[in-house]
N, C-alpha and C positions, 0 to 999 in steps of 0.2 A: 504494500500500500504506500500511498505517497504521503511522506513526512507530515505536508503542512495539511492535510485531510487530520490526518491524527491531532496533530496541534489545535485544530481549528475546533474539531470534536468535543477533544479536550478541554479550552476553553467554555465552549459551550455547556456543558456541564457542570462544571465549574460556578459558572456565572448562574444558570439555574439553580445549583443549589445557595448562593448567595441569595437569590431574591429571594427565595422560600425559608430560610432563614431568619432572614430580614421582617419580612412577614410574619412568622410567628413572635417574633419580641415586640411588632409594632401596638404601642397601647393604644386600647379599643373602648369605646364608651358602655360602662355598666352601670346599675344601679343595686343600691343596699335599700332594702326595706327596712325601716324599725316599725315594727308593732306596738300599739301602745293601746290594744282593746283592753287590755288587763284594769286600764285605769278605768276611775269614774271619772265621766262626763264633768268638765270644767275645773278638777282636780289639777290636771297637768297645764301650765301657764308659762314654761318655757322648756326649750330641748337644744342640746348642744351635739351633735355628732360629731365625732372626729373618724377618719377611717385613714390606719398609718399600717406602713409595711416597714419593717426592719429599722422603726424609728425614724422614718419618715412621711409625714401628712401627707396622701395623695388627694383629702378633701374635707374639708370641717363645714358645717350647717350648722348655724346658731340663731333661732329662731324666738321671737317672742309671740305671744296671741295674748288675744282678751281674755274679757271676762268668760268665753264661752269656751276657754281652752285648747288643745292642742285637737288636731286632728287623728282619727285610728292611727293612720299609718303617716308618718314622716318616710318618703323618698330624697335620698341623697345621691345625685348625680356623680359618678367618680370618671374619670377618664384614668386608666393605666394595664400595664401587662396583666392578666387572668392571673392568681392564683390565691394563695392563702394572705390572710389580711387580718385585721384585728379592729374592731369598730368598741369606738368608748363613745356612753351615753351618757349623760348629764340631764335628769329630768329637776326640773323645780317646780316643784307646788306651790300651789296658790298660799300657803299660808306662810312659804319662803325655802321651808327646809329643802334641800338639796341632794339627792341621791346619783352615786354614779354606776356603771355597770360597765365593765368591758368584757369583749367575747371574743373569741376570733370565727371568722368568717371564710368561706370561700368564692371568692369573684370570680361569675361566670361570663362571657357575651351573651349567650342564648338564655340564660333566665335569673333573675336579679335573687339577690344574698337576702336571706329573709332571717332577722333577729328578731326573735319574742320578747318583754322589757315588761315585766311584773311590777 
């Protein structure tokens, strides 16, 4: 066979696997659910999410509401590579006190990280 057939080949595959590669580390937009049915209704009046990998924040949501409280679910938008993560909650009640909770999570593309928050 002729050298630069092979070289050329070579490259080629080469360069393929680079883009597929490339591709898999590229971070991809997911989302974390916190649950917060466990509360009563107007109970919860502020939420802090933080969601970090290896000590670093890839996204914090710090949210205040009324008198009529927090929402079921707090969705947090994260952009970054899939994998294990760690999500810290911060709920505050209406009457001030402060509770925190952290979990770790696993961030998927195809279907969002769901934490339950008692």
């Amino acid at each position: 066979m002729n050298p630069r057939i092979l070289r050329f080949g070579f490259l080629a595959v080469l360069a393929g696997g680079l883009v597929l590669f490339a591709h898999a580390r590229s971070p991809c937009d997911m989302v974390v659910e916190v649950d917060l049915t466990g509360a009563l209704p107007g109970d919860i009046v502020e939420t802090d999410v933080i969601v970090y990998r290896e000590g670093r924040s890839l996204a914090r949501v710090d949210e205040r509401y009324g008198a009529g409280g927090a929402p079921g679910t707090v969705k947090v938008p994260v952009r970054a590579r899939p994998g294990a993560a760690t999500v810290e909650v911060t709920l505050v009640s209406a009457g001030g006190t402060s509770r925190k909770t952290e979990r770790a999570v696993e961030l998927a593309a195809d279907s969002p990280a769901h934490l339950q928050v008692r």
